[in-house]
N, C-alpha and C positions, 0 to 999 in steps of 0.2 A: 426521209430520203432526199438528197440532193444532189443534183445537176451541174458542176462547173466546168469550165473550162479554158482556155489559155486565153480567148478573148473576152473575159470576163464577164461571160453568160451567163446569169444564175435562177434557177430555178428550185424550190422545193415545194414537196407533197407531206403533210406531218398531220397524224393520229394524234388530238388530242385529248388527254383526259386530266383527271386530277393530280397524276405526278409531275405532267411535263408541262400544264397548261402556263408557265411563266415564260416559257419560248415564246408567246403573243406579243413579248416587250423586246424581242432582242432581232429589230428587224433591220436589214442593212440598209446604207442611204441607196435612196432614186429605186424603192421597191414598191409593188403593188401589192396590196393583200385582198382575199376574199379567205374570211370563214363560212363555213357552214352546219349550223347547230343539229349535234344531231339526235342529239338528249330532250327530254323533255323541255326545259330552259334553259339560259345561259344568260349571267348576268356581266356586261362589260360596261365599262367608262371611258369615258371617248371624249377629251378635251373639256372634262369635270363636265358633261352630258352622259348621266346616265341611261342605259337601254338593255330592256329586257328580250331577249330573241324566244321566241317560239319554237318549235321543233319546223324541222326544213327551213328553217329562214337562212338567209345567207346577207350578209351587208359587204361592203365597198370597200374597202381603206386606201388612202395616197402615199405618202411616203410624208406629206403634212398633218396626218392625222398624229394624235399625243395618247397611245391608249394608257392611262391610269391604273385601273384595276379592273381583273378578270374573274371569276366566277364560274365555271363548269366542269359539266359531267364528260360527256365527251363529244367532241368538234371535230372538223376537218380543215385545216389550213394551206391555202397555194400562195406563194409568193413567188415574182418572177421582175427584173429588172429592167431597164430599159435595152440593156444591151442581149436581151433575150428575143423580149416582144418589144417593140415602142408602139403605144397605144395612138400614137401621134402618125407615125408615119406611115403603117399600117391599119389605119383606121377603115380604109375602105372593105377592109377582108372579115369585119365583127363587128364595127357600128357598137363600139360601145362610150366612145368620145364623148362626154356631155350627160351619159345617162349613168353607166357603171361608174368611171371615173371621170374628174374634170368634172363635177356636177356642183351648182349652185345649193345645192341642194346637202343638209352637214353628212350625214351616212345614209347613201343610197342602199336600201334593201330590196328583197324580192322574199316570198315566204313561196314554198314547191307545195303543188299540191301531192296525190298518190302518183301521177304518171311522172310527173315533173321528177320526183325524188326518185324514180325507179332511174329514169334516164339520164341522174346521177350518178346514183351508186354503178350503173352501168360504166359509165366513163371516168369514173373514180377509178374500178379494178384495172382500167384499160389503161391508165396511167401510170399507175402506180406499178404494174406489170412491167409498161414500157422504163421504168426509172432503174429497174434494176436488170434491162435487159442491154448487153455493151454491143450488139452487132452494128453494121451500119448504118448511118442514116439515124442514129438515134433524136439527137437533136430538132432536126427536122419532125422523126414521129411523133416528138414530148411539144413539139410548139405546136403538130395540127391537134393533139390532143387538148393544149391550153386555148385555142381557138375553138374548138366546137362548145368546150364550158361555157367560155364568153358570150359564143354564138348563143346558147338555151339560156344561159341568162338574159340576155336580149331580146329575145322571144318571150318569155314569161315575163320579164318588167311590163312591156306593152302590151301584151293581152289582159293584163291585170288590173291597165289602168286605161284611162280615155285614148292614150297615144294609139293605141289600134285601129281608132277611127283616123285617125289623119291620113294623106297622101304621104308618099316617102319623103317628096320637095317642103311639107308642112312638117315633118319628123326632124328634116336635116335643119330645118331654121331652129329647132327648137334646142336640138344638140350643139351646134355651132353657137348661137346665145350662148347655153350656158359656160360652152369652152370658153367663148372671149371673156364673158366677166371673170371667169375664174382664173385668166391671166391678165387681165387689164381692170381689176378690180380697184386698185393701190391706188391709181389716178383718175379712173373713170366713173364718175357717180353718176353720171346721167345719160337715157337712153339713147336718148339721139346720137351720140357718140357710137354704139353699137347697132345701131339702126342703119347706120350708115354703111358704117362694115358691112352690111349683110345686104348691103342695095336696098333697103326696106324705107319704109315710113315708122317713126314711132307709133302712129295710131295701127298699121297692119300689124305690128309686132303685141302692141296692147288687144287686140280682138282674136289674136291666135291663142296665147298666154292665158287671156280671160275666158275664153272656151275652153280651154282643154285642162289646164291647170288650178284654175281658179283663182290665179295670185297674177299679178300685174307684172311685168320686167320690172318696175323699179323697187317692188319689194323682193323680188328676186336679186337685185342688184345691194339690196340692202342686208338681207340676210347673208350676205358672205363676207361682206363687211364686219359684219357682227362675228362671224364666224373666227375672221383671224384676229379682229380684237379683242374677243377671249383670250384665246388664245397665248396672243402675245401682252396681255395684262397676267395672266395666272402663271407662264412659264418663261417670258424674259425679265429681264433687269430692267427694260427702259422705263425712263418714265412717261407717265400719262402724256406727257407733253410731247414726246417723241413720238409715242405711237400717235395720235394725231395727225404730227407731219407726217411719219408712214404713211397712213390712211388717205393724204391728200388734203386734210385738212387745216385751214393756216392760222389757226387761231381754236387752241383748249376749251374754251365755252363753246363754240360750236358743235365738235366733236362729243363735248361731255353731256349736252340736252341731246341729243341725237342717240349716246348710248342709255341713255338714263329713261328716255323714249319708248326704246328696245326693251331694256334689260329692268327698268322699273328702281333704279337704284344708280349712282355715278358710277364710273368707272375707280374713283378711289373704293368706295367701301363696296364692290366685287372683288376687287383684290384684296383686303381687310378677310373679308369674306372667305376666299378661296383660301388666304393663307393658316386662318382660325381651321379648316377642316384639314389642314396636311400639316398640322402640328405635332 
């Protein structure tokens, strides 16, 4: 089922199973995806990271993610564009900026428990109702519809994990963190840099981080580095040397003990690597 319209709104709701599950690769540019597994398992690949989903799990995707290959029984898929929902400028009405998407973090998931997946499938039928209903107002009813989703993913991400205990003012630092690195990532390798942004101290930022997450800003700042240096080693053309300068870095030995750090091997023979298993 899908949603368009003259100002290039788009949205769809899609059942998948084994016939149609190759529709996961054919997504439009500037689109947001959530699936949600409803099968026993579901095997997908995600920027040559593989991941096995659970039943009720549900993961993230940006419109930067590369999925590879998919694997299941049957899923549920929403995809919806900027000129539907902007997750940027309406951020204040779902809080999902930094946690659902824009997240340092490679495929943000949530797994539903019984009430969690009931209060899905609840607003699954209300959707999917609304997608084939032409009265007025539709638009409007299929976007509050795509905001209460977002909204109960947001709510079970942080009941789930330590974020529950923080203040809202401790939630928002940690969302906005991750937005900025995950835009000012290319240039910005070190904290103070986004410490600043945020009116903070690097050590405030290091003591919130280390409490609740367990991982420091600047391994968070490193991990998304690593993220699009996959990335763009397995699926561009450039060379090593280019991606580098991408990255910020102004000299290939730097960049290559840094990936080799990470990734346990250089950035040539990851791409040797990657190329050997997609032959």
């Amino acid at each position: 089922m899908v949603f368009e319209n003259d100002s290039k709104e788009f949205l769809s709701l899609t059942e998948l199973d084994t016939e149609n599950q190759d529709s996961v690769f054919c997504a439009q540019k500037m689109v947001k995806t959530f699936i949600w597994n409803t099968a026993d398992n579901l095997t997908i690949t995600i920027d040559n990271v593989p991941y096995q989903l659970s039943k009720n799990e549900v993961i993230f995707l940006t419109e930067f993610h590369k999925i590879d290959h998919v694997r299941l029984r049957s899923a549920r898929m929403i995809r919806f564009n900027k000129s539907f929902f902007c997750m940027i400028d309406q951020d204040s009405q779902v809080g999902s900026k930094g946690l659902l998407f824009y997240s340092a973090t490679h495929v943000p998931s949530l797994v539903l428990n019984a009430s969690d997946a009931e209060d899905f499938e609840t607003s699954w039928k209300i959707f999917s109702k609304e997608m084939l209903n032409e009265n007025l107002l539709k638009k409007e009813m299929l976007e509050t519809m795509l905001k209460r989703m977002l909204i109960l993913s947001v709510r079970i991400l942080n009941k789930s994990t330590d974020l529950q205990n923080l203040e809202k003012k401790q939630l928002d630092i940690i969302r906005e963190f991750n937005y900025l690195v995950d835009s000012h990532f290319l240039k910005h390798h070190d904290v103070a840099f986004y410490a600043s942004k945020l009116n903070k101290s690097p050590k405030t930022l290091a003591n919130l981080f280390s409490t609740v997450l367990k991982r420091t800003p600047r391994e968070i700042i490193h991990d998304r580095i690593m993220i699009h240096a996959r990335r763009q080693i397995n699926y561009s053309n450039f060379s090593i040397k280019e991606i580098a300068h991408q990255l910020g870095y102004n000299d290939i030995q730097t960049f290559s003990r840094f990936f080799r750090n990470r990734e346990g091997m250089s950035p040539v023979q990851y791409r040797d690597k990657f190329a050997l298993q997609y032959k």
